[in-house]
N, C-alpha and C positions, 0 to 999 in steps of 0.2 A: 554345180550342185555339190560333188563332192567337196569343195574349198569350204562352202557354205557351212557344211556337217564339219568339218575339220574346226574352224572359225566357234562354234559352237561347242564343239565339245571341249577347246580352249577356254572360255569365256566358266563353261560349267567345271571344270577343274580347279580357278583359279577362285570360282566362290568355295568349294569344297576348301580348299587349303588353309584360305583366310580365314571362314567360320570357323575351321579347325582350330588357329592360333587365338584367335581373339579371346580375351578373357571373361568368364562369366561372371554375370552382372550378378550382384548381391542383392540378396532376398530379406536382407536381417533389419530384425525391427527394433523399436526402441526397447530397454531392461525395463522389467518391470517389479524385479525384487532380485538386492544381490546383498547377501550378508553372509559376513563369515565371523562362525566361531572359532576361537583359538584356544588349544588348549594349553592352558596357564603352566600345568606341572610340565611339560613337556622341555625337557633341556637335552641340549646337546653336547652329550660326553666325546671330553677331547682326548680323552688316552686310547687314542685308538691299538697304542698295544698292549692292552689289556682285554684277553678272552672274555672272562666275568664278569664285565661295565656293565651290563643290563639292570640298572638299577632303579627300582618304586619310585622313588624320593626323586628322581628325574622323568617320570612317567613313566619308563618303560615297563614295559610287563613277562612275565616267560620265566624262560631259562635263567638262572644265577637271581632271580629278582625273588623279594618276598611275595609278590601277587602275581599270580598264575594270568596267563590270559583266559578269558572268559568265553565260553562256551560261542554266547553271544552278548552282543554289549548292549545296555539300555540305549533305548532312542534319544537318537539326535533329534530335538528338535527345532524344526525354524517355526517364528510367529506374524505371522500379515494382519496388515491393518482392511478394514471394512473395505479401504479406496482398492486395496492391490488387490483382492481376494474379488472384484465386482470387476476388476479390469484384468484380471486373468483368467474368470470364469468365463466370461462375454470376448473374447477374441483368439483367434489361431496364438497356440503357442507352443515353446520348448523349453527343458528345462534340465540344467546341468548340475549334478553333484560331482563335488568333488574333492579329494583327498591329499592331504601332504603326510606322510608316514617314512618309517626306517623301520630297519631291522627284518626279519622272515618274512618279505614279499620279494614277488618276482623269480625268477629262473635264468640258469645260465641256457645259449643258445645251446636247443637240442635237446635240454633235459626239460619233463611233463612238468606242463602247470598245475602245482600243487599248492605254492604260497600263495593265497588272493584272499581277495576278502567278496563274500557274498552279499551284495546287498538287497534289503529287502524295504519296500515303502509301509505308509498305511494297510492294516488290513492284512499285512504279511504279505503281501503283493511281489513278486519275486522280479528285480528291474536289472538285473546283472551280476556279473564280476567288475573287482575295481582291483589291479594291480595282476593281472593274469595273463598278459601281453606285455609285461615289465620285464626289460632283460637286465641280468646282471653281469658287468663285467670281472666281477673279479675271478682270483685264481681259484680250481676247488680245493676246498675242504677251508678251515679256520682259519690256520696256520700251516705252513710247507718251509722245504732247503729251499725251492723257488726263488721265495719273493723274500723281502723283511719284516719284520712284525710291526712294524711302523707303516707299511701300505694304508693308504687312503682309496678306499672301494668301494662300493656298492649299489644297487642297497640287496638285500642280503648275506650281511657280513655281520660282525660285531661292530662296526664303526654304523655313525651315526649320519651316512648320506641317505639325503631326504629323495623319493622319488615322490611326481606326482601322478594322480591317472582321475580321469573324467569320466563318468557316466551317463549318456545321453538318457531325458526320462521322455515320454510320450508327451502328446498333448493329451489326451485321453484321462492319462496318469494324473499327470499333475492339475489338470483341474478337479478331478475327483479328489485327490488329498487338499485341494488348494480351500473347498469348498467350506468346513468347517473352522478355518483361519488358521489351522496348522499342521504342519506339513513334517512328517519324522520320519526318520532311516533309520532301522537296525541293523547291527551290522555282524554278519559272520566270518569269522578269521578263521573257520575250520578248511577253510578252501574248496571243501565240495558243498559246503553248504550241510554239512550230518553231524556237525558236532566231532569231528574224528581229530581235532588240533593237531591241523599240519603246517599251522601257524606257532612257531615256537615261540618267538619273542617280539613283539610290537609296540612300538611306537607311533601317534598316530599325535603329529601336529596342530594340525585345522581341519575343519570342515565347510565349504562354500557353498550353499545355492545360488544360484543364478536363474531366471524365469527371463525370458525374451520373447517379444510379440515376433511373431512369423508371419509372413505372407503366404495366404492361401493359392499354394500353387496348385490348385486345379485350376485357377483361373489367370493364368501366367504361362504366356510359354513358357518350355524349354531354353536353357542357356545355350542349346545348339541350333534349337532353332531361331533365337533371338539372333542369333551371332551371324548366323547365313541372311536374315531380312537386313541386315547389316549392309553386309559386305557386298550382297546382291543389289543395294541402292547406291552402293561409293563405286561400283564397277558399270552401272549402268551405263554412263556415258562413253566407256571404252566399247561396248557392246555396242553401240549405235556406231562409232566409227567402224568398225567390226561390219556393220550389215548395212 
């Protein structure tokens, strides 16, 4: 009897292990709107030793530049057609905005997130931070005896490295903005979202949605418990010589 219990609790350790390893199976469904705009003035200044580069005429905005960054920026908008708008209404989805920008976003490790941008949907609908978990490596402050004025770092420097950051939006969300065939993001560079511009200087590349059908997992196991009906049917036959 005891061999028996021993035999067995072998058998139930070694499904435990493998479920544990085995990879989870993917849930993701087909795109079902992915379009990015880019923004055309946006150029990337190569003199990275030069403090003062934040220049209009390259998009940038802030500090050293003629045009201040803005409170908050006119909306981004994306436009669907009747098909995508009837096929992201009617099925489980998700949907990603996303950013390519330089210049006052992110933090170095340890110091408060204050550079990000707040974004907000239709409606003013409030769907996150984007660039608020961005770390930055360089040295502090501008310039230092440190480093040389020619360092390449960022992003939060004066040089022109791009960081990117994503924004997961509901399904909820996005069918609700999806519903009326267009879908906009305004964007707050104050970093708390008050208007207080803790965002000194930005540069803000592209913008991407992506809309993805999803599998409604309430009606799906679990990837651990897929993984153990797995592992528990390729170990069966060890279990029968076992008993």
């Amino acid at each position: 009897m005891r061999s028996k219990i021993i035999r067995i609790a072998i058998v139930s350790g070694a499904l435990c292990i493998v479920g544990a390893f085995m990879p989870a199976l993917s849930l993701a469904g087909p795109i079902l709107f992915d379009q990015t705009l880019v923004n055309s003035s946006a150029v990337v200044n190569t003199h990275v030793d030069m403090l003062d580069n934040c220049l209009a005429a390259e998009g940038c905005l802030g500090f050293g530049s003629t045009s201040p960054v803005p409170d908050v920026f006119a909306p981004i908008a994306f436009f669907l057609t009747p098909a995508q708008v009837a096929a992201i209404t009617t099925t489980p989805v998700i949907g990603r905005f996303t950013i390519v920008a330089s210049r006052d976003i992110g933090h170095k490790v340890g110091d408060p997130a204050v550079d990000f941008l707040a974004i907000r949907g239709d409606g003013g609908v409030a769907l996150g931070n984007l660039f608020e978990n961005t770390i930055d490596s360089c040295p502090p402050g501008e310039r230092g005896t440190n480093y040389p004025a020619t360092v390449v770092c960022g992003p939060n420097f004066h040089t022109d490295v791009q960081a990117t950051d994503t924004l997961l939006i509901s399904q909820a969300n996005i069918q609700s903005f999806a519903s009326d065939g267009a879908i906009t993001f305004t964007i707050d560079p104050s970093g708390t979202g008050a208007g207080t511009g803790a965002v000194g200087r930005l540069k803000m590349f592209s913008f991407q949605l992506q809309i993805e059908g999803a599998t409604d997992l309430t009606t799906v196991p679990e990837p651990s418990s897929i993984a153990l009906i797995v592992s528990g049917l390729l170990l069966l036959p060890l279990a029968r010589r076992l008993f």
